[in-house]
N, C-alpha and C positions, 0 to 999 in steps of 0.2 A: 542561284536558286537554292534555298535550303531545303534538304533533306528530310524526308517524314515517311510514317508510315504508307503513306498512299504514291508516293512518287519513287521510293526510293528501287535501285536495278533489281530485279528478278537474276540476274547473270550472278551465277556465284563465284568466291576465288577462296574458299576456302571449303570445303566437303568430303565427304569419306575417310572423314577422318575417325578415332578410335580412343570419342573424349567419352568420361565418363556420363551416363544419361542427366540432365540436368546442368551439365558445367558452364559456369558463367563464365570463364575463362575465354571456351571454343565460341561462346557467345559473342564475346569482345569483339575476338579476332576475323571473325566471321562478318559483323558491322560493322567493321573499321573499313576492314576493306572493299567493302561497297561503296564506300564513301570515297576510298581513293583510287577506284578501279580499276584497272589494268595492270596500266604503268608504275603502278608504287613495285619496292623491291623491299622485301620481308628481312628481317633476320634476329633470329629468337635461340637463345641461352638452351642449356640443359636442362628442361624444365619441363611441364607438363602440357604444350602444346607442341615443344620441338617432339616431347615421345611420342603424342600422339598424330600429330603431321608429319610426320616421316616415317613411315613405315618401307621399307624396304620389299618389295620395287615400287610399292604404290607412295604418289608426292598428293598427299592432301590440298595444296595449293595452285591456285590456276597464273598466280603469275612467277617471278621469281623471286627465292627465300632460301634461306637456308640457317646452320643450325652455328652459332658461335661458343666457344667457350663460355664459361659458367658467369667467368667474373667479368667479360668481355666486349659483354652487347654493345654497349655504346661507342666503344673502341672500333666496332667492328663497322658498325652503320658511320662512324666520321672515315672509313677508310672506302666505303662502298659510294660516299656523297663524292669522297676524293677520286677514286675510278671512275664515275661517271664524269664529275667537268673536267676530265682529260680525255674523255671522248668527245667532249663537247654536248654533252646532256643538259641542257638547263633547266637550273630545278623544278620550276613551273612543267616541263613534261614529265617528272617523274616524282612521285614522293619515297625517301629513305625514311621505313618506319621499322622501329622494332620491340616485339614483345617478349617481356618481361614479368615473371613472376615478382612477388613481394621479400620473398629472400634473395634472388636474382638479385633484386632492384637497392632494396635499403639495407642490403648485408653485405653480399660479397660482389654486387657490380656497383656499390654507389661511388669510389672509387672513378674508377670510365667514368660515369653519368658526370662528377663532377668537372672530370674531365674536359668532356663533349662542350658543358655549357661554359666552363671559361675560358674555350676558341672562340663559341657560339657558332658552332658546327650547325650546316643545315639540315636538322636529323627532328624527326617527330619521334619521342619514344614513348610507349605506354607500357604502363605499369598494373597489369591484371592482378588483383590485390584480393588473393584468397587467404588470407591470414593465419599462413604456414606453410613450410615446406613439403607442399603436398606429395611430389614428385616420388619423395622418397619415402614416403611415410607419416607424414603428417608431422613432422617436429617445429618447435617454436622458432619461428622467426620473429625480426626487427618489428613485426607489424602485428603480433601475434597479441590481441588483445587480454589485459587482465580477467583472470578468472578463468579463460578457458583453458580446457583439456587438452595436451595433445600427449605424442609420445616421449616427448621430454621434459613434460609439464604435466605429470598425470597427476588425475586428482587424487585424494587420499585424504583420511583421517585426520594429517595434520596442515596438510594444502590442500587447496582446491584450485589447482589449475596455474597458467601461467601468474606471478608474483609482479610482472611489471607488465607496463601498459605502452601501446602504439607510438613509434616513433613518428615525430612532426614532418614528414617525408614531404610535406607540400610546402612545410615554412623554409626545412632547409634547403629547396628545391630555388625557392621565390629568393632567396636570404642570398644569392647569387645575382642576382638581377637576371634572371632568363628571360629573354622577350616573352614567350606567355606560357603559362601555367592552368594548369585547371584540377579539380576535382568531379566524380561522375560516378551515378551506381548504370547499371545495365537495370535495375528497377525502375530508373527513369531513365528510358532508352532516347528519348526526342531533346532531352536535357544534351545527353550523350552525346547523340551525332552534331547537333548543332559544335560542341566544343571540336571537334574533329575535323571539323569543315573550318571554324576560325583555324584554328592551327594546322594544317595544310596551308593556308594565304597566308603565311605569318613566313617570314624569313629568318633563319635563324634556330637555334635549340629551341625547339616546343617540348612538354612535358605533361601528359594526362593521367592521372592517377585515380583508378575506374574500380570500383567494389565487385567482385565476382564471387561471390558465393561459392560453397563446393560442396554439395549435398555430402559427401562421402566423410569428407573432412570434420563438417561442421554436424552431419548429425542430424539431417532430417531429410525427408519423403522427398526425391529427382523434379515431382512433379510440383512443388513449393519456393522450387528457388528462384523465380521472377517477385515472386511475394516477398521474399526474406529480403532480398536486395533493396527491394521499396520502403520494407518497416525499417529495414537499421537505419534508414534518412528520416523516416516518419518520425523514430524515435528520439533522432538526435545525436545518435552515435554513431554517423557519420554526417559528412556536411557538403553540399554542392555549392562551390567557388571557383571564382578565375582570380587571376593575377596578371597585370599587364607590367612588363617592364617597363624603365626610362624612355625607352625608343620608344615604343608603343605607346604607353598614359602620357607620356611628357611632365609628368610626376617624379620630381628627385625621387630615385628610391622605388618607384614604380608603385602602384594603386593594388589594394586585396577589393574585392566586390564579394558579398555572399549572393548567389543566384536561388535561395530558398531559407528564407527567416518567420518560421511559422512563431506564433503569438505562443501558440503551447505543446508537448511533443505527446505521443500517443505514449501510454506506460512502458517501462522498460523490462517488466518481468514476462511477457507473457511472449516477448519477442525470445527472450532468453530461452524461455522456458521448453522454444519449440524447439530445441536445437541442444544434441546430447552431450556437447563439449562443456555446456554451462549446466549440467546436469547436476553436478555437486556443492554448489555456490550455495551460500546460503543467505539468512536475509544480510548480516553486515557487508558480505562480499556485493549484492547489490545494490546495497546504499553506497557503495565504495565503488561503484560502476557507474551510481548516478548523479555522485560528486565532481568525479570527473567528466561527467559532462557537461554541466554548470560549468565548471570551472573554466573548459575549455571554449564552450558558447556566451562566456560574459567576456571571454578575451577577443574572441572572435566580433561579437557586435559593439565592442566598446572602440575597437579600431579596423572593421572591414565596413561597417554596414553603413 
């Protein structure tokens, strides 16, 4: 039965926890595991959900999780799939997931990640992709898009913001043959569960890479960030995809699908504009924001679509 707003559990397994108001993050992790209910077993990096779901004596999480080293995740969830089939847990009774910030994931845990998938460990990971190390302060990470501000990318008179642009985390991801892959915002949350519910029935390393916004981070109103998650898809700069491996497509090489190929993208400055890390950009830095979108949307429909 697919998952939707109207069916989906009332039972929470993630709550009381001490995320910032608006975080797409707490969001994720909070959706996911409705979707995999009970019986999944969490386990999440140094990061801004292990801070805020574990609070000492209080455990944010209603089933079991806990908190791995930084660079580790993946490492950690192929050792918790390996304890379980030596209890004799079969995977289908239990889902191993674990969440993952975007410096977590494409900096200093890609590493493991690559790890995991060239066992092809039975491990669902996702990668809540606030584009920066929030945890600590907002510094640039692997994912941390051009132009924006952070505290190691601050803007100024003669920069404006981070100099490089988003690493291809879902091609290097696919470029492995991992049985399935995907792309998702929490803007489009029925996009989301859907891919969450494929990869739980998928055997094997699954990988979802889900846009979470972070009011605090990026610079606008708690009460905006289901919006912003929506417009950066609207606009183009970011993309919802799957990726089926060999096993799965039966595709030498395995199959890209785009799941949303609009004819034209809503403007890209006024997305910008609501959000204070892109505060000092100016117009070539946006023409330079929406080059690279083209660029990376005529590669994308010239060989996904």
């Amino acid at each position: 039965m697919t998952v939707n707003a109207r069916n989906i559990t009332d039972e929470e397994f993630f709550y009381g926890h001490k995320a910032c108001p608006g975080c797409g993050g707490a969001l994720v992790v909070r959706q996911v595991l409705k979707v995999l209910g009970p019986h999944a077993v969490s386990a999440l990096p140094a990061g801004c959900m292990s801070a805020v779901g574990f609070n000492f004596p209080q455990l944010a999480f209603g089933n079991n999780a806990m908190i791995t080293p930084f660079a580790a995740t993946a490492a950690v969830l192929s050792g918790i799939r390996a304890g379980l089939a030596a209890q004799g847990t079969a995977p289908d009774d239990c889902t191993v997931v674990g969440f993952a910030g975007d410096g977590g994931t494409a900096d200093i845990g890609l590493q493991a990640l690559s790890g995991a998938i060239d066992r092809n460990d039975d491990v669902l990971y996702i990668c809540y992709d606030n584009e920066a190390y929030m945890n600590t302060g907002i510094q640039k990470s692997g994912l941390t898009p051009f132009g924006a501000s952070t505290t190691t990318t601050p803007a100024g008179a003669r920069e404006h913001g981070c100099l490089t642009g988003k690493k291809s985390l879902f091609d290097i991801v696919a470029a492995h043959g991992i049985p399935y892959a995907a792309t998702a915002s929490v803007g489009y949350l029925s996009d989301f569960l859907k891919k969450v519910e494929r990869a739980r029935d998928v055997r094997g390393t699954r990988f979802i890479h889900v846009m979470a916004p972070c009011p605090v981070g990026w610079g606008f109103p708690s009460e905006d960030m289901v919006d912003v998650a929506k417009e950066i898809v609207d606009t183009g700069l970011w993309y919802l995809a799957e990726y089926k491996g060999p096993a799965l497509s039966g595709v030498p090489g395995g199959a890209f699908r785009l799941n949303r190929n609009p004819r034209a993208f809503k403007p890209i400055e006024p997305y910008l504009r609501r959000q204070g890390r892109f505060r000092a950009d100016d117009e070539a830095d946006l023409a330079a924001i929406e080059a690279a979108r083209d660029e990376r949307w005529a590669y994308m429909r010239e060989r996904w679509a």
